[in-house]
Every structure is written in C-alpha cells, then in structure tokens.
N, C-alpha and C positions, 0 to 999 in steps of 0.2 A: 285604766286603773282608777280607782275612786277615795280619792283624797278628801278629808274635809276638813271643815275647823270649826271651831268656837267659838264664837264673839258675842258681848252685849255690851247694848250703851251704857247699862247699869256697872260693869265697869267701870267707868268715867266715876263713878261718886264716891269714889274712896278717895275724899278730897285729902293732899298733903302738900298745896301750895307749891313752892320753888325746892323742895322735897327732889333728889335725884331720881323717886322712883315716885312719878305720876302721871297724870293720866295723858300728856304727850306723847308720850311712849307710845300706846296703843294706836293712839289715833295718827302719829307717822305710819306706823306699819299698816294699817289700813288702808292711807292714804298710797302707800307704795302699794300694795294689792289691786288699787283699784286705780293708777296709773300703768301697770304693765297690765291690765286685763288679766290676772292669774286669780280673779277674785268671779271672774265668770266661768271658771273650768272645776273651781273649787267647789264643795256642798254644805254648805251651810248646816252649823246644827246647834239648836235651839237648848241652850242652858238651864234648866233647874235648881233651885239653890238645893245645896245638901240639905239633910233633917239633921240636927243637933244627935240622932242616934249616931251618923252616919260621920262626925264629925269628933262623937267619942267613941269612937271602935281605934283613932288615936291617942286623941285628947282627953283631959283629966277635965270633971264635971268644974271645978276649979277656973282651971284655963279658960274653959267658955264663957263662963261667967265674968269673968275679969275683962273677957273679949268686951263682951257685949255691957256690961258696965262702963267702963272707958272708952269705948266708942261712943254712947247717947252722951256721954260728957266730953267729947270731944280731946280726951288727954291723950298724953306719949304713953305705949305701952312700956317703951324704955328710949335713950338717947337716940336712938337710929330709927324710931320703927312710931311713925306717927299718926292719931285716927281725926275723922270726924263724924260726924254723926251719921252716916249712911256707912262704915268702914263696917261694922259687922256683918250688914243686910249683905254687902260687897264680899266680903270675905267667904261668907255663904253659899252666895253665885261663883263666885271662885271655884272653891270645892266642886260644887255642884256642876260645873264647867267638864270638868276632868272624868269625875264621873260619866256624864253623859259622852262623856266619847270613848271609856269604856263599852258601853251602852251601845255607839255604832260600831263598833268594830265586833260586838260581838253580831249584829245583826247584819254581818256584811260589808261594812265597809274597809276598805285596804289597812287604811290608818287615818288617821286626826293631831291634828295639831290644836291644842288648847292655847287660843289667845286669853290669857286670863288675868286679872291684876287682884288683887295684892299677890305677890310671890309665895311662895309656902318651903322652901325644903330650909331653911334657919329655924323653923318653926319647928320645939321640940311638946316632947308631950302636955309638959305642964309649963309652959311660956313662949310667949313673942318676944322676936329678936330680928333684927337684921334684916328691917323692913318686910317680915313676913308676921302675917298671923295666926292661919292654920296651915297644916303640912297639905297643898291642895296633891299632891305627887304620891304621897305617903297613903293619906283618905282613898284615894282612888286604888292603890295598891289591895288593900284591904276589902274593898267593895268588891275586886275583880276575884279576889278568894271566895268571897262571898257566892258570886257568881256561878262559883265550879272553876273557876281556874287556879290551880292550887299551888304552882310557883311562878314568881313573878322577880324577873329582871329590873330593876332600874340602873337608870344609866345615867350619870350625874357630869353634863361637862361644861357645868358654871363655874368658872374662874375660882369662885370664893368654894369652901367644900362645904358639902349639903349635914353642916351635922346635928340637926334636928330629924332628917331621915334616916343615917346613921344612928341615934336614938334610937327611934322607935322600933329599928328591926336586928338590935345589936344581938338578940339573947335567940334569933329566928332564921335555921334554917329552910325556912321557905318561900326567903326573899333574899335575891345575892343583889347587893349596894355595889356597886362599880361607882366610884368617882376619880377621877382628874382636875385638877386643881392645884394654882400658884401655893405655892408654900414655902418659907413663911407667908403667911396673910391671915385676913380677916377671916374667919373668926380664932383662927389658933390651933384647932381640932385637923383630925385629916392627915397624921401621919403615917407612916406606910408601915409600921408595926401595930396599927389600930386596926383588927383581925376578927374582930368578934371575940365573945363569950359563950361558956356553956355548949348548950346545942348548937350555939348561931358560931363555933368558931371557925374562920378559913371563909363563915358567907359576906363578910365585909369586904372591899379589897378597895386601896386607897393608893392614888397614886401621884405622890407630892412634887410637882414640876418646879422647875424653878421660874424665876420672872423671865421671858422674852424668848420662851420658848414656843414654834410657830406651828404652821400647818403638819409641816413633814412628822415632828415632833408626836402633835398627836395623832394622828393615820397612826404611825409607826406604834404606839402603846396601843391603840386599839386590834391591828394586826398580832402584835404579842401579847395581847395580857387580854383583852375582851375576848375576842373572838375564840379562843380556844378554853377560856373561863365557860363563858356563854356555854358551849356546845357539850359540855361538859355538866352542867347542872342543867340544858334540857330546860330552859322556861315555857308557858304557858302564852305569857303574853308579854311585851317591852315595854315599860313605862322610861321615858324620857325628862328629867327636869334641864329644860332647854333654854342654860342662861347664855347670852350670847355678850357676855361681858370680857370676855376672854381675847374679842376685837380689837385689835392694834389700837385703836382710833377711840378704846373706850376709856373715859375721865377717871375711873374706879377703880384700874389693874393696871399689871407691866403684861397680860401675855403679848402675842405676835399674830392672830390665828386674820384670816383673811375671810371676807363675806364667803368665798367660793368654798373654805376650807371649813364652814360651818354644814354646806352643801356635800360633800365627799365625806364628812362625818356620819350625815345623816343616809347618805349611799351605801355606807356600809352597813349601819346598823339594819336598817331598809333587809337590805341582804341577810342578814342574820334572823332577822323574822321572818322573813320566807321560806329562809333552810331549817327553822327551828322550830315557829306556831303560827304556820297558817299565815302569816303575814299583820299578825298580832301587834301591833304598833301605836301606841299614842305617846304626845311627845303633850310638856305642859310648859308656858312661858316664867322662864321667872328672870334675872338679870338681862345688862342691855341699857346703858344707859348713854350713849351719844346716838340722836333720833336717826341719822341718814345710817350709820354703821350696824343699827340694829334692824331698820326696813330693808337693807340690801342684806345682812345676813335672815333674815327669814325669808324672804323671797329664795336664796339658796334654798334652805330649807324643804323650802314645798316644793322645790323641783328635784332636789334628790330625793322626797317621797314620791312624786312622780315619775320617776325611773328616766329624768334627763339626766344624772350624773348616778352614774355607778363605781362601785367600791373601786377605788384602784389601785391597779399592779407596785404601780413605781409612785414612790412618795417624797423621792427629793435625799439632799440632806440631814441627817438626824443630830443633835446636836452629842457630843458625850456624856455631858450629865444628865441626858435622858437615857441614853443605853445603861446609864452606872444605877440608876432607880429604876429601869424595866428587869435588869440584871437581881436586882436585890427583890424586888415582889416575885418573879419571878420564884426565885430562893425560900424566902420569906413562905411563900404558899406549896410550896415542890411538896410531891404526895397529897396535895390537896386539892383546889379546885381551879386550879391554873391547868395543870399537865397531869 
C-alpha cells in the first residue's frame, strides 16, 4: 500500500513564539516518524506553495491581501491567530501542501497525509481566525474539482468545528461537510441544525458532542451517520481536516479520544474510500496541541492508512447523549443524505 506525506522545513517559519500552535508541533511528530522507523516506509512528497489563483477559488482578493500585509508586518490577524514575516510565504506552502497530495493521489498513490502548518478549516472566506489563515482543506477541495473530480467528502474531526470550511461550501451541493465536534466550544458555530442553504441544503451535516465523549463515541457516529451519509452522495475523493485535539491529554478541549482511536477512525474512513473512490484519500494536519499525544496520535494515523488497523465491528460503550444527537441528525436529515 503506498502511503505518503507532506512535510517541509519551510513550515518551521510561521514563527508564533510560545503560540499553542507552533512549530513544535511538527517537529515532535517528525521526530516520532523517525523514532519508530514509519518515516522509511512512508513517500515523501515534495510541497508547492499555491498560486494566489488557487488560494481565491476560496478566498476574497481582500483576505489575501490582509494576509500578506500583516504578515510582512509581523501583526495578529486577530486575538488567537498570530503572524511573522515568513507567515504568508508559510501559509502558502501550506495550501500548496494539500494540493500536492491531491496531486499524488490522483497519480497513484493510496493516500497522503499533509503535515502542514498553519492550520486552515477556521479560516473563512474573507478572514483569519483561530489560528488559521487560509482554508488549506477547503483550497485543495476545489483544486480536486478542478481536476475532474466533481464531488468531494470532507471529514472534519477536529474537536473545535471547522466553520470556515462550513462557509465556503454552505450554498454547494458538491461538497458534503461531515464534522464532529465538542459543542459548546470554540468557536460557537456547528450546531446540528446548521444543514446547509439553497442547493447545498442537507450537504452540511454537523455533529455536536458533548465534552468527554471517547473513542466508542466517535467509531459509533461514524458507523451511523458518516458511513451510510458517505455512500449515499457517492464522493470522488475524501479530504480529511485531521485535528487531533480531541486527545484526552490535549490542553485545548474536554474530549476522551485515545491515540489508537485516532487510528480506527482513520481505518474506517480508509475503508470508505476504497468502497467508494478508488481509495481516494488525503487527510490535512490542523489541531494537536500536547507534543507526545499528537506524535502518537499521527503515528495511529499512518497505520490505519496502512491497513494495520481496520474499521471495527465492536466499539465499546456508547455514551446516551451521543445516541440522543446521532438520533436527532439522524432525524434532522431523514429523506436526505443520511438514509
């Protein structure tokens, strides 16, 4: 099976100091890759920064310009979300990151995992927020349309809910948003009657957990609510915003989710892109912020896309107030893109 990833050092330069979201981050999970040897089995693939076309096929001519203004001046785009002078050229490569692994997968490879920094699905069309600065998940979404692939999955199961991706594809059904996510939280958005608009109604599906809900929890919303969604709208290809903040052990959230159960997430979905496009898979980094919980939840990762951990039968105890929320999306979409 041929697994690869993303990485450049040029990451590293999106300098934001004692920042929860910097260049630490990468450089543990690297360091764990190339402590278990799982970084010699893997294929390396070589980053591009996006073209500024390629970065408003989301984003508002606006936005990038504020990007790229406020980064040479090294300012906050807002309270959470902080640059320096290399943060645009970075944000760039970013994008540019996700892209290209669109890029290998359509040339053959199984899937890809984008190691990328700055983060992107907070990022809405016309602003940074939430330490992200372009949507790099959303970018690549669009690029694979581009490509000939004309509907496209994303799967959203970063603790906090992706609503800058939600944005960009609220009015479009030719992208169905899947996210899981603590709720209440940051940023506030992401409730389970936020359904989409217009064309795009029923392509959003939002699934609001409560704090310290665990593995079994989410296996169990993916078995109900992804899997039979997914199969149902028929994607092209799976894009992934793979925030792994959702870790017990993470400083940022209350979920429960265990490195292994980052692993059997990704087994399934794994599974799903084999039954559904070719094995059409790219997954992008965005949360993750205690260093050992996020290098041993990625390591997970690349071994349920290596086909060491497959989707499984039995998933534990489920908690109620997740049955009482699968029950109600469930509802909520009946006659739509659920069932």
């Amino acid at each position: 099976m041929q697994v690869g990833y993303v990485y450049h050092e040029g990451y590293l330069e999106h300098d934001t100091g004692m920042h929860p979201e910097n260049a630490g981050r990468l450089i543990a999970i690297m360091k764990g890759l190339e402590e278990t040897d799982l970084i010699d089995v893997l294929n390396p693939i070589e980053p591009n920064p996006a073209s500024p076309d390629q970065i408003q096929s989301i984003h508002t001519s606006d936005h990038i310009r504020t990007v790229r203004e406020f980064s040479s001046s090294g300012m906050a785009l807002d309270g959470d979300t902080p640059t320096s002078n290399r943060s645009y050229e970075t944000a760039l490569l970013a994008a540019g990151g996700v892209i290209s692994a669109v890029d290998a997968v359509l040339e053959g490879m199984d899937s890809v995992f984008s190691l990328v920094r700055p983060p992107g699905h907070h990022a809405e069309p016309d602003r940074s927020m939430g330490f992200c600065l372009f949507n790099n998940v959303a970018i690549a979404a669009r690029y694979a349309q581009q490509k000939g692939l004309g509907k496209v999955l994303i799967v959203d199961w970063d603790v906090h809910h992706g609503n800058g991706t939600q944005k960009a594809f609220y009015e479009d059904s030719s992208v169905l948003c899947f996210s899981l996510h603590q709720y209440p939280h940051y940023p506030g958005t992401g409730s389970l009657d936020e359904i989409g608009t217009g064309g795009g109604r029923g392509y959003t599906i939002n699934v609001p957990l409560s704090g310290g809900a665990n593995d079994a929890d989410y296996l169990f919303v993916f078995r109900e609510i992804l899997r039979p969604a997914a199969r149902r709208f028929g994607p092209d290809i799976i894009l992934v915003s793979a925030g792994q903040d959702g870790h017990r052990n993470d400083p940022l959230a209350g979920m429960n989710l265990t490195s292994e159960g980052f692993g059997q997430m990704t087994g399934m979905v794994r599974s799903l892109a084999e039954e559904l496009c070719g094995g059409k898979l790219v997954l992008a980094l965005e949360g993750g912020y205690d260093y050992d919980a996020l290098s041993e939840s990625v390591i997970m990762i690349f071994r349920g896309l290596m086909g060491e951990i497959d989707a499984v039968a039995e998933i534990g105890e489920v908690s109620g107030s997740t049955r009482q929320v699968v029950e109600k999306v469930i509802d909520l979409h009946s006659g739509g893109k659920i069932r």
